[in-house]
N, C-alpha and C positions, 0 to 999 in steps of 0.2 A: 354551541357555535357550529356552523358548515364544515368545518376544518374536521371534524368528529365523525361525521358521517357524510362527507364529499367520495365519490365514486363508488360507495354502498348500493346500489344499486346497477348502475353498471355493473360494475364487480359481480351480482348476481346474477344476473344475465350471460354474462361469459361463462359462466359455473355450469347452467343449465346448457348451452350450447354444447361447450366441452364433453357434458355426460351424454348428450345425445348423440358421439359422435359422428364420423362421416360414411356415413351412410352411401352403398351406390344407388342409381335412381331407382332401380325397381324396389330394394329392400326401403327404402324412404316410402314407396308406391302403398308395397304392402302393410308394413306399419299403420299407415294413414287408412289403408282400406279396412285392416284389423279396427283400429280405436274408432270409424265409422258406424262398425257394426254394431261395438258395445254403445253406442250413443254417447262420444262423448262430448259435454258440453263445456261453454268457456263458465268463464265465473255471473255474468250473468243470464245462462242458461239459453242460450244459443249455443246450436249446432259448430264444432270445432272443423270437420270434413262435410264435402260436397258427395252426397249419393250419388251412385251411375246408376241411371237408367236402363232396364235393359232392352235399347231400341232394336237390336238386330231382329225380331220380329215383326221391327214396325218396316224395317229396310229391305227383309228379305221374308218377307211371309212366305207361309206355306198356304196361306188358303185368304181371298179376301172376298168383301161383298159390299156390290158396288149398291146402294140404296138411292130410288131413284133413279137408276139404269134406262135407258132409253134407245131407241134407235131408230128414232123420227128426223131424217135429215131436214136441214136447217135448225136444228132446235141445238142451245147451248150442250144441252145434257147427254145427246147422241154423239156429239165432240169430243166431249170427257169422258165418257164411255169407251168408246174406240180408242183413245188413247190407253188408257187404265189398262185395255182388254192385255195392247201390245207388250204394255210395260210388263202385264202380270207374264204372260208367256218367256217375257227375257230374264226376269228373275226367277220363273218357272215356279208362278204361284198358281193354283187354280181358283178360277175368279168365277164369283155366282151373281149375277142381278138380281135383283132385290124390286119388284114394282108390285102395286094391288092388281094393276088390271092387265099385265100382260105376261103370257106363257114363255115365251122367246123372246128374245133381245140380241141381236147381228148373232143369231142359230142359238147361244145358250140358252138352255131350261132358266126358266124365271119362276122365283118363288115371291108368292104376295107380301110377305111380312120376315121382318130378321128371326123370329119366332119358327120360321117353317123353311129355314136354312140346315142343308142336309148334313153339314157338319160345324164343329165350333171353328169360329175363322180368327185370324189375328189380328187382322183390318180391316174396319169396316169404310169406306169411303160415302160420303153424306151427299147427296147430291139434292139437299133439300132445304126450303126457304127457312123453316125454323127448326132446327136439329135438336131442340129443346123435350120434346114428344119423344125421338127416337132413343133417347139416353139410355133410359130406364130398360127399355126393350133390349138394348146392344149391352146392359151390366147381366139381366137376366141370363142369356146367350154366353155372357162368358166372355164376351167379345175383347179381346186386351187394348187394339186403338182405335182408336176412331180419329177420319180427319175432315175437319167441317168446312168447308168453302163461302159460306152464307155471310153475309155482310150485314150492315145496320146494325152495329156493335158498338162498341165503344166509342169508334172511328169519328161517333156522329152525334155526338154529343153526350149529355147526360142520362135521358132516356135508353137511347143504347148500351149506355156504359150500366146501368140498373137490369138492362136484360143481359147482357153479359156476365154481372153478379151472379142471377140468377143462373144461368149455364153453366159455370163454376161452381158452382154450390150442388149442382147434381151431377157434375162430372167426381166430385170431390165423396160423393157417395157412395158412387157407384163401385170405384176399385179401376176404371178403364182410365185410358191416358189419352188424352184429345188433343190432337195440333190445332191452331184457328182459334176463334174462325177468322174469317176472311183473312182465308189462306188461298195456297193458287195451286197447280200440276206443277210448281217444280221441284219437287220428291219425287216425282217421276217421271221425270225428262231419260233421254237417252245418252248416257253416259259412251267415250269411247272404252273400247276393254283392248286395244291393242297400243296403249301407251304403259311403261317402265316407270320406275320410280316411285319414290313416294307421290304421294298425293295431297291435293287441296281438298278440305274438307269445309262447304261452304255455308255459313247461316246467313240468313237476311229474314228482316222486319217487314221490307220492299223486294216482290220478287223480282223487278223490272232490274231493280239496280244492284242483281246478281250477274247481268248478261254479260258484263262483259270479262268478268271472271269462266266464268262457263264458257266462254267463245275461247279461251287462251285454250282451249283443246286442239282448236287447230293449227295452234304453235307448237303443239308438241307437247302441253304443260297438262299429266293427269290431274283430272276429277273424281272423287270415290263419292261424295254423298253432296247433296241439295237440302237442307233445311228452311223451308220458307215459312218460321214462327208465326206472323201474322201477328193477332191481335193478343196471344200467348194467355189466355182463359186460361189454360192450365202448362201447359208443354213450354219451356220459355227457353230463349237459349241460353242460360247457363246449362239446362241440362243436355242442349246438344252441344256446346262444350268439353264437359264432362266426362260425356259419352265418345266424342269424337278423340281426345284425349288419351283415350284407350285400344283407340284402333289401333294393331301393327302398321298401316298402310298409310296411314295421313303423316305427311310431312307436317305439316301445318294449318292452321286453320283460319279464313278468312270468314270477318262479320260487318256485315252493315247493320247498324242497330241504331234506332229512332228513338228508343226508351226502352231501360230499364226496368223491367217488372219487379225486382228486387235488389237492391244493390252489394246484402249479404248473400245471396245466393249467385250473383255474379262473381264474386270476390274469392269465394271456396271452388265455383270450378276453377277461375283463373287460376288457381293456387295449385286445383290440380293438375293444371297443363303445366305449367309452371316444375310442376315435381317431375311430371313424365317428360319435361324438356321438350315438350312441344310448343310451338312457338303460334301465338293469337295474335293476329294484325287485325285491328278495325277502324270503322269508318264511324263515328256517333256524330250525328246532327246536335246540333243547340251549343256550338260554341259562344255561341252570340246573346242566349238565353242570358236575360240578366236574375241576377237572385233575389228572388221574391220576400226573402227574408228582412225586416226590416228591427232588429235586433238592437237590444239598451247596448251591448258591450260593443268594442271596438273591434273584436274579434268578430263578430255578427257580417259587421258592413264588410271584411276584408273578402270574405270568401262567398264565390257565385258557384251554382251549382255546379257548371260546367269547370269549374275551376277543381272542385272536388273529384267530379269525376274523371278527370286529365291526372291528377293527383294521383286517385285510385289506381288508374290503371297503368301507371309506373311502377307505383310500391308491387302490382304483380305481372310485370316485367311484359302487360299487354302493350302492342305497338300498336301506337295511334296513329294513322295518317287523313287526309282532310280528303283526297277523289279516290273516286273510283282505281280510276287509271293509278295511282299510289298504290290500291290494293292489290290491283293484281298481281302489279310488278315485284312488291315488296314479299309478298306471301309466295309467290314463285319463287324467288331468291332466297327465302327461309327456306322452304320446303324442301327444295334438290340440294342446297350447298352444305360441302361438307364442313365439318367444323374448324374454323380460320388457326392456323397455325403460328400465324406472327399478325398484330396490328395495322404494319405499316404499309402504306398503297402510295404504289405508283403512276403516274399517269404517262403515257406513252402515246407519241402521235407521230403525225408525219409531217406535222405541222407545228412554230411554234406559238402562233399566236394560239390554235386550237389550244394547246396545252397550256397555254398561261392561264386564258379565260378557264380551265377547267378547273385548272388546279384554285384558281383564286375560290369559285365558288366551294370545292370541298374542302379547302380549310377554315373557308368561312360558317361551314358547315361543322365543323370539329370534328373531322378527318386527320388524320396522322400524314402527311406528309414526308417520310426521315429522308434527310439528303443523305445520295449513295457516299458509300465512302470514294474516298483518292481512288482504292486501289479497283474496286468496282465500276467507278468514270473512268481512269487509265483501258480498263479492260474494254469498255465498250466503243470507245475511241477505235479500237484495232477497224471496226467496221462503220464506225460515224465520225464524218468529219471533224478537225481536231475544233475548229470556228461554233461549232454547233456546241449548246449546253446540254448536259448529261446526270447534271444531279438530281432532279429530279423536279419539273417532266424530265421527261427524256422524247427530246428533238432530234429525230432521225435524219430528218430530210428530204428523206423520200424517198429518192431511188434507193436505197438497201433492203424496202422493203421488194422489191421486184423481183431476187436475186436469194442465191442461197444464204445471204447476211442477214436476211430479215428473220429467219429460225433462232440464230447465232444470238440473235441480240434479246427475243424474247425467255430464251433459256438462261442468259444469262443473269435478266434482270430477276426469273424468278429463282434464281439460286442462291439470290441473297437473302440471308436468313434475318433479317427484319423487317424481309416482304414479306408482307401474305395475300393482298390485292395489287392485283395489276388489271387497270383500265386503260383500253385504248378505242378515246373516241373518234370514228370514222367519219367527218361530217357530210359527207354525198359519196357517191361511188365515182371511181375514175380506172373502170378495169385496164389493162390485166391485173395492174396492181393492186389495189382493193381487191380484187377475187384471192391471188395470193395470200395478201395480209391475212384474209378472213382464212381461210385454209391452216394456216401459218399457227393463228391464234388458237383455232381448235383443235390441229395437232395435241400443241403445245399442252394444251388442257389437259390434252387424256394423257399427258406423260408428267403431270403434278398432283401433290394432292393441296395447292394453292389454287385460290378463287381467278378468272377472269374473264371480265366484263367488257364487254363490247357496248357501246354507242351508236347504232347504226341511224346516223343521223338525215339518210337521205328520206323524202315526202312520199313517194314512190311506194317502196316497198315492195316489191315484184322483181327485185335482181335477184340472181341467181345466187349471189356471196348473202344475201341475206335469208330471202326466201328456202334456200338448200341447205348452203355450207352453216350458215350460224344457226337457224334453228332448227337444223336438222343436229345437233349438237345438244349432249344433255349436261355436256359440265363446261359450256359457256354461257354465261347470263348475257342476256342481250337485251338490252336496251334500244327504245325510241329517243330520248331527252336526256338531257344532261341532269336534270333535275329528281329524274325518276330513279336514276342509278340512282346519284347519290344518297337520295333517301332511303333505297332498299342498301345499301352497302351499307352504310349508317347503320340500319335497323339491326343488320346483319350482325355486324361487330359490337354492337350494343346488347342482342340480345344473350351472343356467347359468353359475354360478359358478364351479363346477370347469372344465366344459367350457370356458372363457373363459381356462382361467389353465391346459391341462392340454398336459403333456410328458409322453412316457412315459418310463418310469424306463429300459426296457428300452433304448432310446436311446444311454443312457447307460453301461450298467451294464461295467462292465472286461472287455475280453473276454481279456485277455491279462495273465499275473501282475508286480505286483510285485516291484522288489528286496525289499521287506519282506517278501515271503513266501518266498521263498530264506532270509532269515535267520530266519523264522520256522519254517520247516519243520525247519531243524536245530533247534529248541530242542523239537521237541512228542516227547514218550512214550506210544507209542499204548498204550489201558488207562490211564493212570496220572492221577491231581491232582498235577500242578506245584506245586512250593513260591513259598511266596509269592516268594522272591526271583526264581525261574526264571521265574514268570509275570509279572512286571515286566520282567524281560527281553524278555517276548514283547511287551507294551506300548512298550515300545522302540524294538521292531524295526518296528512302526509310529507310529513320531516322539508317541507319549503320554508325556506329562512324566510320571516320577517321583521322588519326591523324593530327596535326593544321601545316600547309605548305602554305608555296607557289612557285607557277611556275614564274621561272626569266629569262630572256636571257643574263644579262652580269654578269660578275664577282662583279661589285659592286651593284649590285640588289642583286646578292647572299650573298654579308655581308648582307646588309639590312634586309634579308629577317630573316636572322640565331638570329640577332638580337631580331626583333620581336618573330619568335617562340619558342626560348630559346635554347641555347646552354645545353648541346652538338646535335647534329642533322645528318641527313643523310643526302647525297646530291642523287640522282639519275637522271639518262638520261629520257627524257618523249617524246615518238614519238608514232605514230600509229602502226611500225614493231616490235617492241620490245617488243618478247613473255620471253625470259629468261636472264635480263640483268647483271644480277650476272656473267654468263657464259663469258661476251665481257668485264668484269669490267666492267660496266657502274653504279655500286652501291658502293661509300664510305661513314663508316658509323663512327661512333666514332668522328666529327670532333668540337673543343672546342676551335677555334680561327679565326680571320677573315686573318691572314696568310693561314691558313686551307684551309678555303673555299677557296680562290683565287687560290692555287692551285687544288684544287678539281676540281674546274671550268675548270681550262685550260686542266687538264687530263681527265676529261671526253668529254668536244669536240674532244678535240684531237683523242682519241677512237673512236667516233662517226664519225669522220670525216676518219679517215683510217678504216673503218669496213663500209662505206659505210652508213653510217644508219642515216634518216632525222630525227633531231630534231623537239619538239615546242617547248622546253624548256629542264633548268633546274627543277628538285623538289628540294627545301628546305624542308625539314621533323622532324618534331621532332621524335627524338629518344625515343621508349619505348622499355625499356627492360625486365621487368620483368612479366612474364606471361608463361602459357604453347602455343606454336605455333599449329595453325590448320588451314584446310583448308575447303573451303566451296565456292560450285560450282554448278555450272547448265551444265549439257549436252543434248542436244538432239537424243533420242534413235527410232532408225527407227520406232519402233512399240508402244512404248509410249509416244514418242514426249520428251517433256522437262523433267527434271529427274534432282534432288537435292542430293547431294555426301556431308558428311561430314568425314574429317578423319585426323588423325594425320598429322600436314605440315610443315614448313622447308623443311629443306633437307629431313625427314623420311617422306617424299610424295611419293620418288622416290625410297628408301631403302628397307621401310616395304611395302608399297602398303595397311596399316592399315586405311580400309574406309568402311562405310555404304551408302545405298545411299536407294532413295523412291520416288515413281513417286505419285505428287500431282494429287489431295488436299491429305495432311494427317493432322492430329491434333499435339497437343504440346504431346500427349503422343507416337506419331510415332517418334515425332523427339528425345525425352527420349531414346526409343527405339534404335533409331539407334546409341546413344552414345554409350548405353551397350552392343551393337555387338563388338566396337572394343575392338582390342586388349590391344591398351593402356592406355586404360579407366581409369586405376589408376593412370595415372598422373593426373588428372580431382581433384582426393581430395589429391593431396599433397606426394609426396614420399621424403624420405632422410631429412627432417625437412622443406620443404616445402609448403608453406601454399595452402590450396583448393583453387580452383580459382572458378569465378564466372559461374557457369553452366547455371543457368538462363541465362545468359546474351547470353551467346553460345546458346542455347535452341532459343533464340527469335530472335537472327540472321539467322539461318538456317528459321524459319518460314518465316523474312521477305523475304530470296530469295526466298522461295518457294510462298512469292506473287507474285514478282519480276518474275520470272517463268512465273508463271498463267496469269498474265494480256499478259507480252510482247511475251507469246505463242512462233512461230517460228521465231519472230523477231530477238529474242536472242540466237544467235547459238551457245556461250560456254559465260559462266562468271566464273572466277578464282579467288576466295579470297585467294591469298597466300603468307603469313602466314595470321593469325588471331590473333593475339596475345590474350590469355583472359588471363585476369588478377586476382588477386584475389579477392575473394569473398567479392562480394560488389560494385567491382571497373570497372566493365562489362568488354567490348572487345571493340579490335579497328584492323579495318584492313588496316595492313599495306601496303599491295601492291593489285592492282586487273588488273584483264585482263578480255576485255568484246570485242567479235565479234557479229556483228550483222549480221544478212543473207538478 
């Protein structure tokens, strides 16, 4: 019975957490950078940590060579050139051109061939149609990166994506490290160096739809690096990532990213930004991508690519936001703000309809709201009329901001220690006051170690309380839109969040197989769908209750059988084809007599036998009824491989499409997690006078597939628990039907 071994596995998972204790983040850093080195792998032999690259030679060479070099005005290559030349001088690299037929290039000596360069350099820059020829010559050389500009890649269909192989395949020879191609100059734009603070550290797919993150320089917001991956042949961002993750100086790191090169090599840097509490905001295209997968189980159809990868990059605490203008905002407000001290935000205006509209949207948002106390509205009263509300917004009125009251009132609201955000959105300027307020507000800033966020809601942009006072301010967040704060302040307190409560899975993750997968490997059929019996077997073999049955071939083995596992029962068809057998009748259930059965018996061959469909049997089943139905499934996801679905089942699998899903390893508190995403999470504690059901028990079923998962890798091309039945609390879960393909 479940009662036997119900929270056996949890239970071990906390065991293993505990022994790992709490580690501060660098010792968790080193740890992870130590077992990287011994190669350590999970149990099926993938990489447990993300390598750092070590780019600071690709960022700050001592020596580069530009190939292709030119100085023929109007020509693309004389452009690039000149630029390269200035960039090299400001990282203070000495740069050599590279051309067959020319001596000089804007005054440098020019040598004909990377072979006849007068030292080894770190980067060699390509300025040429097929970079494919120069590889070998830049491995020769010694050369460490190389960065290709050249297009007609993958970009463009098949044939290019075939010479891209091929690029890859001699970049992967050589020992050299290539960004591109059709990549662009912004790795080597010109960064400001007289801005403070951390810094954005920026990657993109698209170098156009980095500009406007780059352009926040002249708000005052540092930039340390540019990564413009391109078509990522070899260099992808995870490992600018990674890499970026390691800087002292990156607050934060923003990415625009169009695809994924790898989805486990994305997952280990995140994990290691994640460690080092550097905070990943991005922008990924294809919400809209529908998934291509068109899968027997029910688990197949629930999950879209895009839906995985949203999935993904929660379980490692990356912030997904949908434009541009999100990212900048958002990754700016990670980057500089210190770490939030209380949850709760206030919204403060001079206005009260501004403050109602604002407040509605950030609790609609799941934003904290706390009404102030009595004794904290009493106090703010002293300087806001008694007519005006004070609990929270807090509706000034206006004039006290003009006046030495408008200090009064922002110190005092951040004095309450369940503030930690105080927003006050400005919606147009009405100097003098508005210049005050803004003054007022940044004060204030620099005498807390509390967040606050301004709104500057005027079209303009050109006042001096904006233009000056607020962004001339490095511990004011300032805002354009109501909608931008809120997201970044959101992100903000979400991501302290994680970061407060965050282990890596990888930690954890089995490095070494189970007995269950010894007896689960005897039961898989590579190619074949398991019959339902055989794939309850394999639920078995990792301790998942299923209900007490047997497989029979005649009608009087079927009494027999009903006998033993107790009346009333289900009878079901059991063959290798048979993905949906409700749909052909091949499921009677309710049956309470051996007349029953005997006809049960003959109607379902009978079906089976005009529908075409080979049996190994009948099921004998015992009947459970009482529990709430779920489903719980493994699919395999191009880019992250095998991938865990839980969601509401029966018939509302196909209804609602109410599911979470997480690409392992995760812990018991992902798979918590993913309960609270769905929808119908409140059937879980009982609705209509119906009693809770065992959540635990659901909680450590999803864990065991996600062993289940991990060990049998791509063996297991879908497993479908559906229903689930979980029963009430106390009394675990049992699944009732399962479909399991092997590949």
């Amino acid at each position: 019975m479940l009662g036997s071994t119900h929270g056996t596995l949890t239970s071990d998972l906390r065991a293993r957490v505990v022994a790992c204790g709490e580690h501060p983040r660098n010792a968790v850093h080193d740890t992870a950078s130590a077992t990287a080195a011994d190669g350590d792998l999970d149990v099926s032999g993938r990489p447990l940590y993300a390598p750092v690259p070590d780019l600071d030679r690709f960022f700050r060479p001592a020596s580069v060579a530009v190939v292709g070099a030119s100085d023929s005005e109007g020509r693309p290559n004389a452009g690039i050139t000149r630029q390269l030349i200035g960039w090299a001088e400001r990282v203070g690299a000495r740069l050599h051109p590279v051309h067959p037929t020319r001596e000089t290039v804007f005054g440098l000596s020019c040598v004909p061939s990377v072979s006849d360069l007068p030292e080894q350099v770190d980067l060699a820059v390509l300025l040429v149609a097929d970079p494919l020829p120069v590889i070998g010559e830049l491995a020769e050389a010694k050369v460490k990166f190389a960065v290709a500009f050249a297009s007609g890649y993958a970009e463009t269909g098949e044939e290019g994506a075939a010479a891209q192989r091929r690029l890859a395949a001699a970049v992967e020879r050589s020992g050299l490290r290539l960004l591109g191609p059709n990549t662009n100059l912004n790795a080597f734009e010109k960064f400001r160096d007289d801005l403070d603070g951390p810094a954005i550290a920026l990657i993109t797919q698209s170098g156009h739809q980095g500009r406007p993150v780059f352009s926040m320089q002249e708000l005052g917001v540092r930039l340390s690096h540019w990564a413009p991956t391109g078509n990522e042949a070899d260099l992808e961002t995870a490992d600018f990532i990674s890499y970026f993750a390691e800087r002292p100086e990156v607050g934060a790191i923003a990415c625009y990213v169009e695809g994924l090169k790898d989805g486990r090599s994305f997952l280990l840097a995140a994990d290691r930004a994640a460690r080092r509490g550097v905070p990943v905001v991005a922008v990924k295209v294809g919400r809209t991508e529908a998934g291509a997968r068109m899968a027997a189980s029910h688990t197949g159809k629930l999950t879209g690519a895009d839906q995985v990868v949203d999935a993904a990059m929660r379980q490692f605490g990356v912030v997904r936001v949908d434009g541009l203008d999100e990212l900048q905002d958002t990754s700016a407000l990670l980057a500089r703000a210190r770490r939030p001290v209380a949850e709760g935000v206030v919204v403060y205006s001079i206005s009260g309809g501004t403050g109602a509209h604002f407040s509605d949207l950030a609790t609609a948002a799941g934003l904290k709201l706390p009404q102030l106390c009595e004794a904290k509205q009493a106090e703010l009263h002293e300087w806001i009329p008694e007519y005006l509300s004070v609990a929270n917004p807090v509706d000034n009125g206006g004039h006290p901001v003009g006046d030495w009251r408008g200090r009064k009132i922002i110190d005092a609201i951040l004095a309450d220690p369940d503030v930690g955000v105080l927003i006050c959105p400005i919606t147009g300027p009405f100097p003098p006051m508005s210049d005050k307020l803004a003054q007022d507000l940044v004060d204030a800033a620099e005498d807390t170690d509390k967040l606050v966020c301004v709104v500057w809601g005027s079209p303009v942009g050109t006042e001096a309380a904006y233009r000056e006072t607020l962004l001339g301010s490095s511990r004011v967040a300032t805002f354009r839109t109501f909608a931008n704060c809120i997201t970044a302040v959101r992100a903000y307190l979400d991501h302290h969040r994680f970061r407060a409560g965050y282990r890596s899975p990888f930690d954890e993750a089995p490095r070494t197989p189970s007995p269950s997968f010894r007896k689960a490997q005897a039961l898989m059929r590579p190619g074949k769908q398991l019959s339902e019996h055989a794939a309850k077997q394999l639920l078995r073999a990792y301790g998942i209750r299923v209900p007490r049955e047997q497989l029979v071939t005649s009608a009087a083995a079927a009494v027999r059988a009903a006998g033993l596992v107790g009346y009333p029962v289900v009878m079901k068809a059991s063959g290798t084809q048979l993905a949906h057998k409700s749909e052909l009748g091949l499921v009677k259930v309710g049956l309470t007599s051996a007349s029953q059965i005997r006809d049960a018996y003959r109607d379902l061959t009978d079906i089976a036998r005009y529908e075409d469909v080979g049996l190994d049997g009948i099921l004998v089943c015992q009947m459970v009824e009482r529990g709430v139905e779920m489903v719980v499934g493994v699919t395999q996801d191009a880019l992250f491989g095998p991938t865990v679905t839980v969601g509401l089942g029966g018939v509302l699998v196909e209804v609602l499409h109410d599911a979470a899903v997480r690409v392992p390893p995760f812990g018991e508190d992902q798979a918590r997690a993913m309960l609270g995403e769905l929808r119908g999470r409140a059937l879980l504690d009982g609705v209509r006078g119906g009693p809770p059901v065992d959540v635990d028990a659901l909680v450590e079923v999803v864990l065991r597939v996600q062993r289940m998962a991990l060990e049998l890798g791509d063996e297991l091309s879908e497993l479908d628990i559906n229903p689930l039945m979980v029963l009430p609390r106390g009394q675990g879960a049992v699944a009732l039907d399962a479909l399991a393909v092997c590949r």
